[in-house]
PDB file of N, CA, C and O in Angstrom:
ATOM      1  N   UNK A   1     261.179 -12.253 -79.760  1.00  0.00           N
ATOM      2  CA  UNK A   1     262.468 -12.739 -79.321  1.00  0.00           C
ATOM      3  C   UNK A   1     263.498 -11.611 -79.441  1.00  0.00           C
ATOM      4  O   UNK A   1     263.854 -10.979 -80.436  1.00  0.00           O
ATOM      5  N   UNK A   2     263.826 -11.539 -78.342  1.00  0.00           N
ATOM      6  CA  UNK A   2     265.116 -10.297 -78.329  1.00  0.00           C
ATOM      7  C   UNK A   2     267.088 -11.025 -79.242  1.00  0.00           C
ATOM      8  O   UNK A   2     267.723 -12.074 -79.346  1.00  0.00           O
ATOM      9  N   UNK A   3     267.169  -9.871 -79.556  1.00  0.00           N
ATOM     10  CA  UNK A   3     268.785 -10.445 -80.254  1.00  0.00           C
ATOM     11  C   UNK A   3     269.771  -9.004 -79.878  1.00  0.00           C
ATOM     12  O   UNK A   3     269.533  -7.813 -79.677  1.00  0.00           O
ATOM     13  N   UNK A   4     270.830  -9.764 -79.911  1.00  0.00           N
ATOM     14  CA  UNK A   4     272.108  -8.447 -79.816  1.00  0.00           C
ATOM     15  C   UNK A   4     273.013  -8.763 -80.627  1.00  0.00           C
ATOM     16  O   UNK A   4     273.200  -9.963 -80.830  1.00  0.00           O
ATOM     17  N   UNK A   5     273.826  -7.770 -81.316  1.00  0.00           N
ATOM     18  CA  UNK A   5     275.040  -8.064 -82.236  1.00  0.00           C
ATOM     19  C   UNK A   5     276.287  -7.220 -82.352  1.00  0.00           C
ATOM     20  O   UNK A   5     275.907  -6.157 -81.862  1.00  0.00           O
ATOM     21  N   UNK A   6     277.247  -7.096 -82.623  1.00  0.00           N
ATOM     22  CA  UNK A   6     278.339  -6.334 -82.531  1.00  0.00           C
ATOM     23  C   UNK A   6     278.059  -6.102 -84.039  1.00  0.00           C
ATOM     24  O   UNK A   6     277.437  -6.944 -84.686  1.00  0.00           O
ATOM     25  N   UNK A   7     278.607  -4.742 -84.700  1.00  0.00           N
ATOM     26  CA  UNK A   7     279.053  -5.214 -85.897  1.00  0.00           C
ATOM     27  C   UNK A   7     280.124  -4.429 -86.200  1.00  0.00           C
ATOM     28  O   UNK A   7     280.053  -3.370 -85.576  1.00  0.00           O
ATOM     29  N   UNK A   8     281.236  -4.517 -87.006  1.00  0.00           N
ATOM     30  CA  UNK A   8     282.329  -3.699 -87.423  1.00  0.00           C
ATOM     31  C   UNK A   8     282.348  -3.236 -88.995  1.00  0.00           C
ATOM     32  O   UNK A   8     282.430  -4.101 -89.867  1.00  0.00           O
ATOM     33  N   UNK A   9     282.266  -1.778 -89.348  1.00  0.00           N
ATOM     34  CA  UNK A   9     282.050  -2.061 -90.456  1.00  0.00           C
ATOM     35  C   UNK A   9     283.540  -1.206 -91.116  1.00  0.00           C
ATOM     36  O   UNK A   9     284.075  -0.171 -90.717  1.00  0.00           O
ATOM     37  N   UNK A  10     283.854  -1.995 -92.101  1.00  0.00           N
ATOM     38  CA  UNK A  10     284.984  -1.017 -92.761  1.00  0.00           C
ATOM     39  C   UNK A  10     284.623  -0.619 -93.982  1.00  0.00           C
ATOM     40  O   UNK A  10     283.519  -0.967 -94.401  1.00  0.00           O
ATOM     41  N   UNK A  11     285.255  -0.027 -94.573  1.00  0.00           N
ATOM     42  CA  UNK A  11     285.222   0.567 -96.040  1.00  0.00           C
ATOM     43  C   UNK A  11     284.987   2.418 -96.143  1.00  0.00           C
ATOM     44  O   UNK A  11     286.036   2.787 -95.616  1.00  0.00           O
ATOM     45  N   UNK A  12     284.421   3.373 -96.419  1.00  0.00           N
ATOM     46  CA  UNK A  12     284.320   4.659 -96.281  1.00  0.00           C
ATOM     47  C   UNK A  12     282.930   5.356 -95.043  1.00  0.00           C
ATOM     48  O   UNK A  12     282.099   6.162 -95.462  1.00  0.00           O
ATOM     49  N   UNK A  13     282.926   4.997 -93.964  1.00  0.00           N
ATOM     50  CA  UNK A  13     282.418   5.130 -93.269  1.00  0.00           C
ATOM     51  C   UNK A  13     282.474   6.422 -92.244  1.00  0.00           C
ATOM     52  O   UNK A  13     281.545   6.795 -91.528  1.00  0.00           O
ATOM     53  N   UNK A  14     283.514   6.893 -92.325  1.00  0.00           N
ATOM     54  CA  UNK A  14     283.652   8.047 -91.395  1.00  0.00           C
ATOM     55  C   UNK A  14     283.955   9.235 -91.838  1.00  0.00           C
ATOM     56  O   UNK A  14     284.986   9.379 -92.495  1.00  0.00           O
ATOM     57  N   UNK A  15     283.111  10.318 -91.561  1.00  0.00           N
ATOM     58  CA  UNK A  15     282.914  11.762 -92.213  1.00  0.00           C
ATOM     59  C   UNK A  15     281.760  11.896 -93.064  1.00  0.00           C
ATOM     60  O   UNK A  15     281.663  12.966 -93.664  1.00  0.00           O
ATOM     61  N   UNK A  16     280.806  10.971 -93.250  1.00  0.00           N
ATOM     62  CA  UNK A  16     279.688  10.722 -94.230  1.00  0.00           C
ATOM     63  C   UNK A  16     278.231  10.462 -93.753  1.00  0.00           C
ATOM     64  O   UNK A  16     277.257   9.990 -94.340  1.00  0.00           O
ATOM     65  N   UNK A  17     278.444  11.016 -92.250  1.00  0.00           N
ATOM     66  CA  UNK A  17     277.334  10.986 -91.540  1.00  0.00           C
ATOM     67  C   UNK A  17     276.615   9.592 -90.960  1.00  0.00           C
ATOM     68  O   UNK A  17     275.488   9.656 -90.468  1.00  0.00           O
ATOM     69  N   UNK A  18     277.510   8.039 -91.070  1.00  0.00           N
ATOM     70  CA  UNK A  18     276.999   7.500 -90.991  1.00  0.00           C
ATOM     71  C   UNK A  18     276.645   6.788 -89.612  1.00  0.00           C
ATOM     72  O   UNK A  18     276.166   5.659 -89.511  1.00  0.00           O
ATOM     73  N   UNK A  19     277.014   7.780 -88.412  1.00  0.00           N
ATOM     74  CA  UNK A  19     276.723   7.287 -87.120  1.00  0.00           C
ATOM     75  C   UNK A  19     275.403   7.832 -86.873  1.00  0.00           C
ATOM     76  O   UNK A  19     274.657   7.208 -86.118  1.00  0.00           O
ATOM     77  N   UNK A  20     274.840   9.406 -87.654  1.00  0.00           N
ATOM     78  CA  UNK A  20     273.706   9.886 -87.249  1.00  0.00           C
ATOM     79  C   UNK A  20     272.541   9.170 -88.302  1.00  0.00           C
ATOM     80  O   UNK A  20     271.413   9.048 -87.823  1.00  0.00           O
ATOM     81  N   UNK A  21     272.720   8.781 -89.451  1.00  0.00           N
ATOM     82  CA  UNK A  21     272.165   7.629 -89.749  1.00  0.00           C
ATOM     83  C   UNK A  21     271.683   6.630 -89.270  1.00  0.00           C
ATOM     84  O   UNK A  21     270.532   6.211 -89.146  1.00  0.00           O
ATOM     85  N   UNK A  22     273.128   6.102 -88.878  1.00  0.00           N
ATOM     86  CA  UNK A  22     272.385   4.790 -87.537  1.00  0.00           C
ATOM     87  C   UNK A  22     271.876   4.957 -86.892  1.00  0.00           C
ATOM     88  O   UNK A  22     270.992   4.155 -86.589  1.00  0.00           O
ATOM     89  N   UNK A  23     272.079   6.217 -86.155  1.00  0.00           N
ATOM     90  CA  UNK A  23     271.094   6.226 -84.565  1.00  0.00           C
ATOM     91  C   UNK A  23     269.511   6.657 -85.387  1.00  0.00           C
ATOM     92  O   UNK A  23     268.487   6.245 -84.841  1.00  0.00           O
ATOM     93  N   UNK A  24     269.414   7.285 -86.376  1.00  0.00           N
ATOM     94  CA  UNK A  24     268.464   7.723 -86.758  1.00  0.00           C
ATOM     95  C   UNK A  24     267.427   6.752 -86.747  1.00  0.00           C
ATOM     96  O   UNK A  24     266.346   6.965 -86.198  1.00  0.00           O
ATOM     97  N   UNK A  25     267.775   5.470 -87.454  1.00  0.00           N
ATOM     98  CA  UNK A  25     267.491   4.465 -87.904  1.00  0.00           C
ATOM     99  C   UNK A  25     266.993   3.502 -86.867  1.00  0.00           C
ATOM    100  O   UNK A  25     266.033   2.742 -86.991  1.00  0.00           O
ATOM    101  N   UNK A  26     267.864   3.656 -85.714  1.00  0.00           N
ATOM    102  CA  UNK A  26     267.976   2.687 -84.634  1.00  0.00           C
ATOM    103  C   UNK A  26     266.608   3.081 -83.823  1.00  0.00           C
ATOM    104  O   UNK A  26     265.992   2.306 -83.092  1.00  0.00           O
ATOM    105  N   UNK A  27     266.212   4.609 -84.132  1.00  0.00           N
ATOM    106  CA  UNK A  27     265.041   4.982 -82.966  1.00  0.00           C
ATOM    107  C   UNK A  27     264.131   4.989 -83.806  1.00  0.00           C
ATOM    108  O   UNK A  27     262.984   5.124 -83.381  1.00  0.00           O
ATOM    109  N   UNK A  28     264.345   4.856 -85.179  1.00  0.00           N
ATOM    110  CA  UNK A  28     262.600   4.367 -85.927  1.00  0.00           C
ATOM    111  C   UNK A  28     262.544   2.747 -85.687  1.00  0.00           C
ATOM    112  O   UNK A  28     261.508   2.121 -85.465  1.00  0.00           O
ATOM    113  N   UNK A  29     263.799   2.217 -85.771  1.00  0.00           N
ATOM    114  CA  UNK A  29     263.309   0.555 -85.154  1.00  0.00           C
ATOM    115  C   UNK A  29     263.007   0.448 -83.382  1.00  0.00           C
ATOM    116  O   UNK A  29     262.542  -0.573 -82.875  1.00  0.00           O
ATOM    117  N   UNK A  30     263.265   1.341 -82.812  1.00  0.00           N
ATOM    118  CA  UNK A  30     263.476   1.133 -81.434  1.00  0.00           C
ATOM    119  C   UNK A  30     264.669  -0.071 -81.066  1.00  0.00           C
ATOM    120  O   UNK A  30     264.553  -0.859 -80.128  1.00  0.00           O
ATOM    121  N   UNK A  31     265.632  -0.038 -81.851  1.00  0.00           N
ATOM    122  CA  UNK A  31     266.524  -0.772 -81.853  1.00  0.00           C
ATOM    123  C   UNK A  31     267.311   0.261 -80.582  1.00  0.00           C
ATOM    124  O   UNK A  31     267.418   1.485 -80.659  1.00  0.00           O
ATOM    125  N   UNK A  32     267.897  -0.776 -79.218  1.00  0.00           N
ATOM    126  CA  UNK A  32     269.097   0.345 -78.601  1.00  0.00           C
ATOM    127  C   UNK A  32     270.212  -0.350 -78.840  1.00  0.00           C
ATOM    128  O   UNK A  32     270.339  -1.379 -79.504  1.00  0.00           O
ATOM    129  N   UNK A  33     271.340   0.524 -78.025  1.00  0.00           N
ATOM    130  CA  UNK A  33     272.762   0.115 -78.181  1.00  0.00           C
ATOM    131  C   UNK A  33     273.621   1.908 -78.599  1.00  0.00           C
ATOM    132  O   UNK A  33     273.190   2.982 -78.179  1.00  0.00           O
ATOM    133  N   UNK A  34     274.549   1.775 -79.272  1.00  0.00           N
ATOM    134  CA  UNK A  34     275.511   2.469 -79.655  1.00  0.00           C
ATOM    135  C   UNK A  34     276.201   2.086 -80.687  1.00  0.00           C
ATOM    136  O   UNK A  34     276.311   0.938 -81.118  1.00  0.00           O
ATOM    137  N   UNK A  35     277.031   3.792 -81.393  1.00  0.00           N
ATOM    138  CA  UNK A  35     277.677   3.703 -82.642  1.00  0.00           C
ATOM    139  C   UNK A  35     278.499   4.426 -82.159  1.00  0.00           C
ATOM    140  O   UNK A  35     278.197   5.094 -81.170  1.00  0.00           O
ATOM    141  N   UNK A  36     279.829   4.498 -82.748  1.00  0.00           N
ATOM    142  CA  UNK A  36     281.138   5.040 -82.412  1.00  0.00           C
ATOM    143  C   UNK A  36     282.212   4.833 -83.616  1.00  0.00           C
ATOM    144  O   UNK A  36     282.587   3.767 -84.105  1.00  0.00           O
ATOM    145  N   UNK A  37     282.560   6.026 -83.919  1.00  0.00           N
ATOM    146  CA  UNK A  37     283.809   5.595 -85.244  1.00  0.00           C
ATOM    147  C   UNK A  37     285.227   4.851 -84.184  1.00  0.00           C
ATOM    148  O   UNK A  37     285.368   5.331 -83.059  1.00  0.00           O
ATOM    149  N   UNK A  38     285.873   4.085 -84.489  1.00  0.00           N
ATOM    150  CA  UNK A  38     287.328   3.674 -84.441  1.00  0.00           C
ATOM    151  C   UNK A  38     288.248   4.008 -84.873  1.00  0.00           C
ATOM    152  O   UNK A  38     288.322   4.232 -86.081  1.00  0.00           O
ATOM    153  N   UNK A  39     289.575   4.207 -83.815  1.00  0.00           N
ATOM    154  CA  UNK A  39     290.835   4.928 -84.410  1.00  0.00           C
ATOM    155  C   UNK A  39     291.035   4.083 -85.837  1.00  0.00           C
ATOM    156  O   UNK A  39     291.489   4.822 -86.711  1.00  0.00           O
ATOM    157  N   UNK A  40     290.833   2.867 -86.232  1.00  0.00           N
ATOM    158  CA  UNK A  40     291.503   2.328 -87.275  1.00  0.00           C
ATOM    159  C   UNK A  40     290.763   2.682 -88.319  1.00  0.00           C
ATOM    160  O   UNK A  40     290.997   2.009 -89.323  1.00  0.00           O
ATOM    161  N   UNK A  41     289.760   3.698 -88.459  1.00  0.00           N
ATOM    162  CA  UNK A  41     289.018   3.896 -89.346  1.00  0.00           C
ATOM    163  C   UNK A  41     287.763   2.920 -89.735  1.00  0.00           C
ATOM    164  O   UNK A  41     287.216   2.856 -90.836  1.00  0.00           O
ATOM    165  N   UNK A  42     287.465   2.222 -88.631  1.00  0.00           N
ATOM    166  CA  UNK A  42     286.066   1.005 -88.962  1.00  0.00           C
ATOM    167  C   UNK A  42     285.513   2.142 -88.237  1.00  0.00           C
ATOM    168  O   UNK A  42     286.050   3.162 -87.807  1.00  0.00           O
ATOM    169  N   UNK A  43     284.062   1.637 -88.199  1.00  0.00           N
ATOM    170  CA  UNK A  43     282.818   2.095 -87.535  1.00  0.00           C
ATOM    171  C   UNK A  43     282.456   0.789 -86.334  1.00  0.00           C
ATOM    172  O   UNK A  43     282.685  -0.362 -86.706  1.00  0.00           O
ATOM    173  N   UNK A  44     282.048   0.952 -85.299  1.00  0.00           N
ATOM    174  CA  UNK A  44     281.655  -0.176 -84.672  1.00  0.00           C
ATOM    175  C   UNK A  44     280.143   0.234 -83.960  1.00  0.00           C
ATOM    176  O   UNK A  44     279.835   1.206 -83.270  1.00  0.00           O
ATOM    177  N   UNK A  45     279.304  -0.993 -84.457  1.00  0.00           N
ATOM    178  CA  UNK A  45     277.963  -0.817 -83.854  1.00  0.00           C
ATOM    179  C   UNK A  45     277.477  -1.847 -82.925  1.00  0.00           C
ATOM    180  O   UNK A  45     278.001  -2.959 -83.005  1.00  0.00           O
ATOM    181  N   UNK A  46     276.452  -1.621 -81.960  1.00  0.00           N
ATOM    182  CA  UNK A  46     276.416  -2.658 -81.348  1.00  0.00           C
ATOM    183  C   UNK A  46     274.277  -2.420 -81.322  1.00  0.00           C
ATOM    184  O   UNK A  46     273.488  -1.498 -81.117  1.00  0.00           O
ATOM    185  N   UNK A  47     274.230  -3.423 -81.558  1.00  0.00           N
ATOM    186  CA  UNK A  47     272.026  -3.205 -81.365  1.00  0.00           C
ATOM    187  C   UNK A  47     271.561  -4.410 -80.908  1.00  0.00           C
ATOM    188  O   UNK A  47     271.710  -5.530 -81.397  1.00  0.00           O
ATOM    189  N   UNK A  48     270.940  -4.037 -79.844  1.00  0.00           N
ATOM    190  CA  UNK A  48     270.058  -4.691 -79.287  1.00  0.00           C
ATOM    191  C   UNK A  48     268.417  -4.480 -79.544  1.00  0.00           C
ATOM    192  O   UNK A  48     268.007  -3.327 -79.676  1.00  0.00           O
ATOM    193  N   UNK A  49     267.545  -5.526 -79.611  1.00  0.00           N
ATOM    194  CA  UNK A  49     266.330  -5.155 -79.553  1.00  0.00           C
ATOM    195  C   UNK A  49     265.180  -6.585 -80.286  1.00  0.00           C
ATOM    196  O   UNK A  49     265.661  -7.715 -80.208  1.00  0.00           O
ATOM    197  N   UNK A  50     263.976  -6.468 -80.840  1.00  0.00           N
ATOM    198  CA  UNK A  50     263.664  -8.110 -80.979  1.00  0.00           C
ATOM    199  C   UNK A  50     264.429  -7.963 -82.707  1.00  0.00           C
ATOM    200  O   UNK A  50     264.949  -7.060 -83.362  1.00  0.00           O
ATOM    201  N   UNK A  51     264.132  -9.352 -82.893  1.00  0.00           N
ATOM    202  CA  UNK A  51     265.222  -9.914 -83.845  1.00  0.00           C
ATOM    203  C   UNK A  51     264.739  -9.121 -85.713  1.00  0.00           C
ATOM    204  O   UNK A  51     265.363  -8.601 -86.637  1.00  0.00           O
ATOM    205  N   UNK A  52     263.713  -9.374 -85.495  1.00  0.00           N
ATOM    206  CA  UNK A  52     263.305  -8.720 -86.851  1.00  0.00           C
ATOM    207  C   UNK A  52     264.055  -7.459 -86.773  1.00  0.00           C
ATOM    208  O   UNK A  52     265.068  -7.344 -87.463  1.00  0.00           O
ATOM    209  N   UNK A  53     263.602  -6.329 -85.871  1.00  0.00           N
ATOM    210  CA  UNK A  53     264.540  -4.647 -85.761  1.00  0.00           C
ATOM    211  C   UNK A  53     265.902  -4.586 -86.128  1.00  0.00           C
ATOM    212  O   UNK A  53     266.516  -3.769 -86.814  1.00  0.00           O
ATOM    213  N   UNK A  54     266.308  -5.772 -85.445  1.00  0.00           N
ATOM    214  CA  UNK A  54     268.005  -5.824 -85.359  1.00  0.00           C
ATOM    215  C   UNK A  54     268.319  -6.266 -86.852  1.00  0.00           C
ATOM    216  O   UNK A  54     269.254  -5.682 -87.401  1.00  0.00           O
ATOM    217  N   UNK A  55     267.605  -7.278 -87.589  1.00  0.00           N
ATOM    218  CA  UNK A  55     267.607  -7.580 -88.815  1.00  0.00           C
ATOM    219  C   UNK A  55     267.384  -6.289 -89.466  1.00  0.00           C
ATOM    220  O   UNK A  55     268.451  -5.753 -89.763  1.00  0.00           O
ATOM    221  N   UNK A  56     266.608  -5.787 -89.704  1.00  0.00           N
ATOM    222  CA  UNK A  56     266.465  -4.753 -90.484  1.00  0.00           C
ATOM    223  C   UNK A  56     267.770  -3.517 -90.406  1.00  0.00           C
ATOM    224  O   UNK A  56     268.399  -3.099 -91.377  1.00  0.00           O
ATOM    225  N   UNK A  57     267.904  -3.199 -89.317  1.00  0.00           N
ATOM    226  CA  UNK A  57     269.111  -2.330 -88.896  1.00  0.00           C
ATOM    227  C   UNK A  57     270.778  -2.895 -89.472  1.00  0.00           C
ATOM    228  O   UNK A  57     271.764  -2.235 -89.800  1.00  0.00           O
ATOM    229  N   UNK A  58     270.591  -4.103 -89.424  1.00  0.00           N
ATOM    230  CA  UNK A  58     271.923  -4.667 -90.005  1.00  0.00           C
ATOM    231  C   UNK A  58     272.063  -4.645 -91.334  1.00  0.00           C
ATOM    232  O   UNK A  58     273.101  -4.197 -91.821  1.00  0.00           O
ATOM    233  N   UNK A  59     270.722  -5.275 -92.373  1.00  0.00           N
ATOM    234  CA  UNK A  59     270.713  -4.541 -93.507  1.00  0.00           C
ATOM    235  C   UNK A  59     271.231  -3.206 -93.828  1.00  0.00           C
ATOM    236  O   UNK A  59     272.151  -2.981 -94.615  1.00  0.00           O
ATOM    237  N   UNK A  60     270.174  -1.827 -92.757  1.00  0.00           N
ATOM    238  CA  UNK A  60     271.009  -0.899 -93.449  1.00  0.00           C
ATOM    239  C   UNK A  60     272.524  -0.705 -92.853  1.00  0.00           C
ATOM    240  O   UNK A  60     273.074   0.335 -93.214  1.00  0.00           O
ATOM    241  N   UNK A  61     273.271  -1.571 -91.988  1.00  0.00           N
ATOM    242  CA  UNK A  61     274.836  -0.892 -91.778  1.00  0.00           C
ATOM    243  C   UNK A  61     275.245  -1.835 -92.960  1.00  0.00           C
ATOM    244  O   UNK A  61     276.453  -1.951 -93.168  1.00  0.00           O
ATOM    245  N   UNK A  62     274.616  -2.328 -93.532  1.00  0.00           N
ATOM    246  CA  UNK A  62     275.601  -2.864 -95.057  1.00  0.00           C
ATOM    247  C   UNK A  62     275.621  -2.280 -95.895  1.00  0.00           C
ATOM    248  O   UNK A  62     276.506  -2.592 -96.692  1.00  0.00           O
ATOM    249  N   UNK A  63     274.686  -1.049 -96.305  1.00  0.00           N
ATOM    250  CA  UNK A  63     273.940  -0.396 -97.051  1.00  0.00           C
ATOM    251  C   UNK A  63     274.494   1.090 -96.841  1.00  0.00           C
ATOM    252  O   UNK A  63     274.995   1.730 -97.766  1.00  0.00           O
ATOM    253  N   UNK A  64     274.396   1.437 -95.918  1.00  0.00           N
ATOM    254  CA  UNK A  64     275.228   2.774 -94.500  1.00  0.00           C
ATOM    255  C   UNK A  64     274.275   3.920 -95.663  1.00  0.00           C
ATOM    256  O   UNK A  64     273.579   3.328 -96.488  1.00  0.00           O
ATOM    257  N   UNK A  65     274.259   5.264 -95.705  1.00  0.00           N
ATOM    258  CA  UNK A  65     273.915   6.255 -95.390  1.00  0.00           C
ATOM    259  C   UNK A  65     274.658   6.465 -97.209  1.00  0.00           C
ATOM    260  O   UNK A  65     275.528   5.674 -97.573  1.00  0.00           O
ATOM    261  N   UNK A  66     274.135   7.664 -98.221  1.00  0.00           N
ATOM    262  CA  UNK A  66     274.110   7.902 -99.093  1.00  0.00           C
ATOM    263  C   UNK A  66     275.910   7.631 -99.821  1.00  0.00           C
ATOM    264  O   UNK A  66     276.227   6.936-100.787  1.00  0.00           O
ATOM    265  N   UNK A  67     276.613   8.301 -99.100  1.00  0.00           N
ATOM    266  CA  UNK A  67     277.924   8.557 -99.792  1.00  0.00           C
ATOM    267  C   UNK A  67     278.732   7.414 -98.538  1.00  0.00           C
ATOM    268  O   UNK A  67     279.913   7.706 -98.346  1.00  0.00           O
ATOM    269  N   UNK A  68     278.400   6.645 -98.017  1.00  0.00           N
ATOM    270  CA  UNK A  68     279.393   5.702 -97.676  1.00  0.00           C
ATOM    271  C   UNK A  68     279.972   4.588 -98.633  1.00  0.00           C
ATOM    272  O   UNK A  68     279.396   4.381 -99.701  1.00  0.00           O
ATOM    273  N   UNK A  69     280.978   3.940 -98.320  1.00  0.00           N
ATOM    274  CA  UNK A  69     281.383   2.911 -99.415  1.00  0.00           C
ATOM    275  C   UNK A  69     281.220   1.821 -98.269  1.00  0.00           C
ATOM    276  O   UNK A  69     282.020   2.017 -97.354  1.00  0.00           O
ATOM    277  N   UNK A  70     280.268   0.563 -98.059  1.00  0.00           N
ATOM    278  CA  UNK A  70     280.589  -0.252 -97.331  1.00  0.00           C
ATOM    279  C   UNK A  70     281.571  -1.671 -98.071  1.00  0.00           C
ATOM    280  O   UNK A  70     280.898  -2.282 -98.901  1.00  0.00           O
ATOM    281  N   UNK A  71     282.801  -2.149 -97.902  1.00  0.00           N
ATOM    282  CA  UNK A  71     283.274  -3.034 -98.003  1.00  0.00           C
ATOM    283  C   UNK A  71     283.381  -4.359 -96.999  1.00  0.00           C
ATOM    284  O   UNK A  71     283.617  -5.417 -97.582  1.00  0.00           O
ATOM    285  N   UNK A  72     283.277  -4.398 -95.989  1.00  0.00           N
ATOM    286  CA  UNK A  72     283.065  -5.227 -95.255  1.00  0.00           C
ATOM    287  C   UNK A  72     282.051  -4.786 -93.919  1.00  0.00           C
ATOM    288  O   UNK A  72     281.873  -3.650 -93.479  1.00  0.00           O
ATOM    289  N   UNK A  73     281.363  -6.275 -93.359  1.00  0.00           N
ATOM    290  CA  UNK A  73     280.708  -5.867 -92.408  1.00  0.00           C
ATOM    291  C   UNK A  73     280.954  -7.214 -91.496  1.00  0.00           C
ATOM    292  O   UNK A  73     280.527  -8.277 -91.947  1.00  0.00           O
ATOM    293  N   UNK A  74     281.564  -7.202 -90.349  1.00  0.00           N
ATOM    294  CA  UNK A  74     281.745  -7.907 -89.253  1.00  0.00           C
ATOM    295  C   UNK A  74     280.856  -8.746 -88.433  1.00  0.00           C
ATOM    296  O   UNK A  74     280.924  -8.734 -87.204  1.00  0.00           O
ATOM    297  N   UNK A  75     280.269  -9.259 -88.896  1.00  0.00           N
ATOM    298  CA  UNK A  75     279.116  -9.568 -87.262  1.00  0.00           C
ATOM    299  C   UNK A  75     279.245 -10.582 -86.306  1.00  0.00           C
ATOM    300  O   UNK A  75     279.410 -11.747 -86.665  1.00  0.00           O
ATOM    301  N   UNK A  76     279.193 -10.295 -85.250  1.00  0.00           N
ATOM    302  CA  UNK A  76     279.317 -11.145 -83.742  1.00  0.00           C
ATOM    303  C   UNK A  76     277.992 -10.911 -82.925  1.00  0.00           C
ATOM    304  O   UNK A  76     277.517  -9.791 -82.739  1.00  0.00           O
ATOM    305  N   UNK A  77     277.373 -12.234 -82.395  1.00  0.00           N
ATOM    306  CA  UNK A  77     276.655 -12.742 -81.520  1.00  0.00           C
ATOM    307  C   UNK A  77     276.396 -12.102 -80.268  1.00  0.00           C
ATOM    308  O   UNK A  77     276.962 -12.923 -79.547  1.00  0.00           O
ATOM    309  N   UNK A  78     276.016 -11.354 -79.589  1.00  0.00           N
ATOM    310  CA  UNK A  78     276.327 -10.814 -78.240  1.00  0.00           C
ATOM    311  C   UNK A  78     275.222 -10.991 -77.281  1.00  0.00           C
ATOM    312  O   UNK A  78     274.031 -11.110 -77.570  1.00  0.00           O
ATOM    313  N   UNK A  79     275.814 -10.996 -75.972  1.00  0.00           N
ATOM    314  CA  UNK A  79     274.783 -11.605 -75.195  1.00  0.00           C
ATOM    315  C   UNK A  79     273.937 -10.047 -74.791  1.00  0.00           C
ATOM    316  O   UNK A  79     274.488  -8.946 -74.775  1.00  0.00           O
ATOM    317  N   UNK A  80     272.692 -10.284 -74.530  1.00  0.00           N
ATOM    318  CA  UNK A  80     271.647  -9.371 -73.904  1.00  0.00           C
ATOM    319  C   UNK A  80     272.284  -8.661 -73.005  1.00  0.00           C
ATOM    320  O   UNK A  80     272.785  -9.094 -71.967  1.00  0.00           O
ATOM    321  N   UNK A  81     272.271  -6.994 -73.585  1.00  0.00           N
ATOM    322  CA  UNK A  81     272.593  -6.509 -71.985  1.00  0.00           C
ATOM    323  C   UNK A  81     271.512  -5.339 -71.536  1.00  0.00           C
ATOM    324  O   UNK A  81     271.562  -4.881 -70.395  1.00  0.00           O
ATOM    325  N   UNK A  82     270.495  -4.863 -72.533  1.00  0.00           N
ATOM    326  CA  UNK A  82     269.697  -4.047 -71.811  1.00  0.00           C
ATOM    327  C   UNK A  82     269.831  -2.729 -71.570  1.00  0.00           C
ATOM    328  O   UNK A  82     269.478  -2.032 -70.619  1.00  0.00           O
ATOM    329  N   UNK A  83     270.444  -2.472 -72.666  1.00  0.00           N
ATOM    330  CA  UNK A  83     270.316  -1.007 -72.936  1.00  0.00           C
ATOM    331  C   UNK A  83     269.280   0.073 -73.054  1.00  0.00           C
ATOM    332  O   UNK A  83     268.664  -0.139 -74.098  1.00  0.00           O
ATOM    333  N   UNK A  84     268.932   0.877 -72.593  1.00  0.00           N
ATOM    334  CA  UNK A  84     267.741   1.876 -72.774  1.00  0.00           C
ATOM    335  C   UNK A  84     267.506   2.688 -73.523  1.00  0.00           C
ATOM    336  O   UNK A  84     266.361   3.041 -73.802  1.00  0.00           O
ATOM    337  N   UNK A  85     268.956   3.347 -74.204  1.00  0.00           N
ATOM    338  CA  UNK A  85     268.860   4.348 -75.260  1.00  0.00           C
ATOM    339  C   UNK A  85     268.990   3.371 -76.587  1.00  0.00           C
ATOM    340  O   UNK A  85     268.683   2.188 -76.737  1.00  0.00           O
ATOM    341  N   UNK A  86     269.742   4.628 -77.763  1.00  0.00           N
ATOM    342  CA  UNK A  86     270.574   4.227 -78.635  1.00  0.00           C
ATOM    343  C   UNK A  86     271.866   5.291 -78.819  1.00  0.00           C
ATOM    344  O   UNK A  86     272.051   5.842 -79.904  1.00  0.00           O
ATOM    345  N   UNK A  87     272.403   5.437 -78.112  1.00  0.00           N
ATOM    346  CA  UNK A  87     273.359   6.794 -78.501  1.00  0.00           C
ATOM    347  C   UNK A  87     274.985   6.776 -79.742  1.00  0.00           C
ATOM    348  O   UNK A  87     275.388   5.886 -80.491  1.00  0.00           O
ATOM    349  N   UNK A  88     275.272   7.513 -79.593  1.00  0.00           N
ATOM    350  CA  UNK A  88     276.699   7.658 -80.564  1.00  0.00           C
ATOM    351  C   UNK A  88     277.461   8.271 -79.654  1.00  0.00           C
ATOM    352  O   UNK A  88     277.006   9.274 -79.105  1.00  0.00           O
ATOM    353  N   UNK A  89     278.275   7.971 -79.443  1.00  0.00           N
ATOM    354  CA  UNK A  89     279.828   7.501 -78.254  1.00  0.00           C
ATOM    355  C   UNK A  89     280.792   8.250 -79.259  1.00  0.00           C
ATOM    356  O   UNK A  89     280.631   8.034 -80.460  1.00  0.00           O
ATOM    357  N   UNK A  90     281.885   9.206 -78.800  1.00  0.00           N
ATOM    358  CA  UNK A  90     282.937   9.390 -79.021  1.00  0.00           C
ATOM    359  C   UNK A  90     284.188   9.134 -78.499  1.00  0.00           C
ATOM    360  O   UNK A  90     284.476   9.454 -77.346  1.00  0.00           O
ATOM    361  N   UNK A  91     284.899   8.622 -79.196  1.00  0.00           N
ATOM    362  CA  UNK A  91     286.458   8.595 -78.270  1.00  0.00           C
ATOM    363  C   UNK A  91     287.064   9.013 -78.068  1.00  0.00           C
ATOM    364  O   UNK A  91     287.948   8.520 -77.367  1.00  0.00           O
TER     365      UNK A  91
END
């Protein structure tokens, strides 16, 4: 069963490597989608892929990458869209 999710994460997330983490992570699950830091200082992720991957991947954005501080993590429902990669997006 395929799943998709938004997630927003705040707390010390940016400058700590934790977008190349994710993607890292995302292509040992074959999880796709995208990661991108936010002007407000969140991180925003989005993964698609079957539901166990996406489970596992959401674990680690709660968890994030050695020296992150995660304090909150956002999650929203999203509909299937069929992404092919997993990349990291800049703004």
């Amino acid at each position: 069963m395929k799943k998709s999710v938004r997630l927003y994460i705040n707390g010390v997330v940016q400058g700590v490597f934790f977008r190349a983490f994710i993607k890292e992570n995302a292509e040992r699950y074959n999880v796709k989608g995208f990661v991108r830091n936010l002007e407000d200082g969140r991180v925003e992720v989005f993964l698609e892929g079957d539901t166990n991957d996406v489970d596992k991947m959401i674990e680690l954005c709660k968890k994030g990458p050695r020296h992150a501080q995660i304090k909150n993590v956002e999650i929203k429902e999203e509909r299937f869209q069929g992404f092919r990669t997993f990349k990291v997006l800049h703004i």
